[in-house]
C-alpha positions as CSV (number, residue, x, y, z in Angstrom):
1,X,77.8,109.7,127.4
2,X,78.4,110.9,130.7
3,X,79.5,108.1,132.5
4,X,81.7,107.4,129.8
5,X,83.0,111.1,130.1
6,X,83.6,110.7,134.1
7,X,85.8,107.3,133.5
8,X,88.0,109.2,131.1
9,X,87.5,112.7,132.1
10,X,90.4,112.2,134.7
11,X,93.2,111.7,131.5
12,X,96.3,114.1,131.3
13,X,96.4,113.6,127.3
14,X,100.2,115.1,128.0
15,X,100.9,112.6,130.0
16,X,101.3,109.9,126.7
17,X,101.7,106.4,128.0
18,X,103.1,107.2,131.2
19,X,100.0,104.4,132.9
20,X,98.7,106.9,134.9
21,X,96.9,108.9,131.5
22,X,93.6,107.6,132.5
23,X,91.4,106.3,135.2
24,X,90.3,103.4,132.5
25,X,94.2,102.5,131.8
26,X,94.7,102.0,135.9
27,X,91.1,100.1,136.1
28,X,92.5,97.9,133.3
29,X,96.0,97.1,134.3
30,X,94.9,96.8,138.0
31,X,92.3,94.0,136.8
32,X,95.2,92.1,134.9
33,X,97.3,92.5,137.9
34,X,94.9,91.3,140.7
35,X,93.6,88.1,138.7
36,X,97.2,87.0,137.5
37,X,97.4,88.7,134.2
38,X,95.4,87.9,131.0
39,X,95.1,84.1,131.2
40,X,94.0,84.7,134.7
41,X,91.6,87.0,133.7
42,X,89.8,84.9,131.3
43,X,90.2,81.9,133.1
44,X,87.6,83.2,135.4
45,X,85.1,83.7,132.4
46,X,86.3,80.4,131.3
47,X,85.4,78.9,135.0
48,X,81.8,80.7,135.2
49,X,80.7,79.6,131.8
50,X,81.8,81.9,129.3
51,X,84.3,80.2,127.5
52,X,82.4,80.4,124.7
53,X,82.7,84.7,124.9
54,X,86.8,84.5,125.8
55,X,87.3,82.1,122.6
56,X,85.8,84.7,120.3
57,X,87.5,87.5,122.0
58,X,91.0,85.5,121.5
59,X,89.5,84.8,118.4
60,X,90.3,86.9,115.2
61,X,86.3,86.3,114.7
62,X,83.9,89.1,116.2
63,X,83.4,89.6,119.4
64,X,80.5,88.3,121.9
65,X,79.6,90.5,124.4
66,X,79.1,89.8,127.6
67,X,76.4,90.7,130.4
68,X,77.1,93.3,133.1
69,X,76.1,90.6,135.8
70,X,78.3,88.0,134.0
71,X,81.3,90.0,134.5
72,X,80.3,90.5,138.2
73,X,79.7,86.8,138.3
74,X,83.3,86.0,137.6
75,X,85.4,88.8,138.7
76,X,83.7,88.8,141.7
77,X,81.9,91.3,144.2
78,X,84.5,92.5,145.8
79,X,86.7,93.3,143.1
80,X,83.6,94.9,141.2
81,X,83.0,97.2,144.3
82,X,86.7,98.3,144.5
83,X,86.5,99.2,140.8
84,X,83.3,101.4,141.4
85,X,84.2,103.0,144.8
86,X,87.6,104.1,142.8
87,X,85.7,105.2,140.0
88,X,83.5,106.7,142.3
89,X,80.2,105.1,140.6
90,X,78.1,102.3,141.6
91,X,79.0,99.2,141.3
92,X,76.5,98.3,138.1
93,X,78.0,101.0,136.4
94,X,81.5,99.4,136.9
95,X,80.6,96.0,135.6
96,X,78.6,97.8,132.7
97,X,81.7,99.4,132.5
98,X,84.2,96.0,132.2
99,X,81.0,94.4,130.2
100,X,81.6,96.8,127.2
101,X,85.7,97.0,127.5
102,X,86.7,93.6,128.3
103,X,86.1,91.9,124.9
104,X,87.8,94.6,123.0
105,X,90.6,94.7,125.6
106,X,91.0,90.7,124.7
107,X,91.0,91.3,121.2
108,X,93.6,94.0,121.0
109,X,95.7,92.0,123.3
110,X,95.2,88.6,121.8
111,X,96.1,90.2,117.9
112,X,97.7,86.4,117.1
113,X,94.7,84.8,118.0
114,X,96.5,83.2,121.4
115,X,97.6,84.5,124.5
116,X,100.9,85.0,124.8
117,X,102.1,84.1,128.0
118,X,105.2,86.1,127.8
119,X,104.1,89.2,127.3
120,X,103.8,92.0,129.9
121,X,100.1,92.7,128.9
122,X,99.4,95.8,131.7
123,X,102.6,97.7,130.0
124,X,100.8,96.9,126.3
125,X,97.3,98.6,128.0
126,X,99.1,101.9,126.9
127,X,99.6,101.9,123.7
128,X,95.9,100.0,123.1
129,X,94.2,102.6,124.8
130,X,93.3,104.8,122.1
131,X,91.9,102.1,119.7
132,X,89.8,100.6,122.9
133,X,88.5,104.1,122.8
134,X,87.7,104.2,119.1
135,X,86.2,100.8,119.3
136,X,83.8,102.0,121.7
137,X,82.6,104.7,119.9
138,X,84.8,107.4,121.7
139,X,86.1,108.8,118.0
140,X,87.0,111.9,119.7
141,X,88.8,110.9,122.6
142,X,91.0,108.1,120.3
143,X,91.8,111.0,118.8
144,X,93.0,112.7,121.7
145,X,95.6,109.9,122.7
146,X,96.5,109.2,119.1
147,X,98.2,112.5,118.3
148,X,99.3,112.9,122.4
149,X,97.0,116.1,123.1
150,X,94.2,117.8,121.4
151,X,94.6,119.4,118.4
152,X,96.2,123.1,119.3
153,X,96.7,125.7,117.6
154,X,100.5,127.1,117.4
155,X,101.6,128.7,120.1
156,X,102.5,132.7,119.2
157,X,99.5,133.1,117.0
C-alpha cells in the first residue's frame, strides 16, 4: 500500500479538521472547488457517459466503480496532471487515485440520496475523511483521524 501510504503520509493527525490534515483532504476539496462544487463534479461524469456510475453513487444503492481512464476522461488532462505533479506521482496513479475515492466521496456526501445544493461540501470533506479512509480499506489510518491522533500512551509514564 505504498502509494496509498505516500497520499496520506503527509497528515498531521493533530491537526483535526483544520483542511490542511491531509494531502487527500486538499486533492478533494481542490477538485470540488475547480469544477463548481459537487453537482459540477458529477456533471462531468454525467456529460462523458457515466450517469449511470454518479446515480448509484447519489444513490443509497452500492456503488459502481469507475475506470482510471474514465475519470481522466471527464475531469480532464490537465486537471489529472495538476493532481499528480502535487501529489508528486504520475498522472495514472492520480486517476487510479480519484477512480477508487470518488464514489465513496459521492456516497458520504450525498447521505439523503440527492445533492444538496446548499451545502458547503469542501468544508463537510473533513469530517468524511476518516470513513473515506475506512471504506477503502485504510482501518488503521480511520482510526487515526477518528480519535484525533494515534493511540498514546499517558504522558509521565
Amino acid at each position: 500500500m505504498g502509494f496509498l501510504d505516500s497520499i496520506l503520509g503527509g497528515q498531521n493527525p493533530d491537526a483535526g479538521n483544520s483542511g490542511g490534515a491531509s494531502p487527500l483532504l486538499g486533492l478533494l476539496a481542490g477538485l470540488l472547488a475547480q469544477n463548481g462544487g459537487l453537482q459540477g463534479l458529477l456533471n462531468k461524469f454525467v456529460q462523458a457517459g457515466h450517469g449511470d456510475k454518479v446515480a448509484s453513487w447519489v444513490s443509497s444503492g452500492e456503488n459502481q466503480p469507475i475506470s482510471p481512464d474514465a475519470v481522466k476522461h471527464a475531469v480532464g488532462s490537465d486537471q489529472i496532471n495538476a493532481i499528480a505533479a502535487r501529489l508528486g506521482v504520475d498522472p495514472a496513479q492520480a486517476s487510479q487515485l480519484l477512480a477508487k475515492f470518488l464514489p465513496q466521496m459521492v456516497d458520504k456526501l450525498t447521505p439523503a440520496g440527492t445533492v444538496d445544493p446548499n451545502a458547503d461540501h469542501s468544508q463537510n470533506l473533513a469530517g468524511l475523511l476518516p470513513s473515506l479512509l475506512q471504506s477503502f480499506g485504510g482501518g488503521a489510518f480511520g482510526k487515526m483521524f477518528e480519535t484525533g491522533a494515534a493511540e498514546q500512551p499517558a504522558a509521565g509514564g
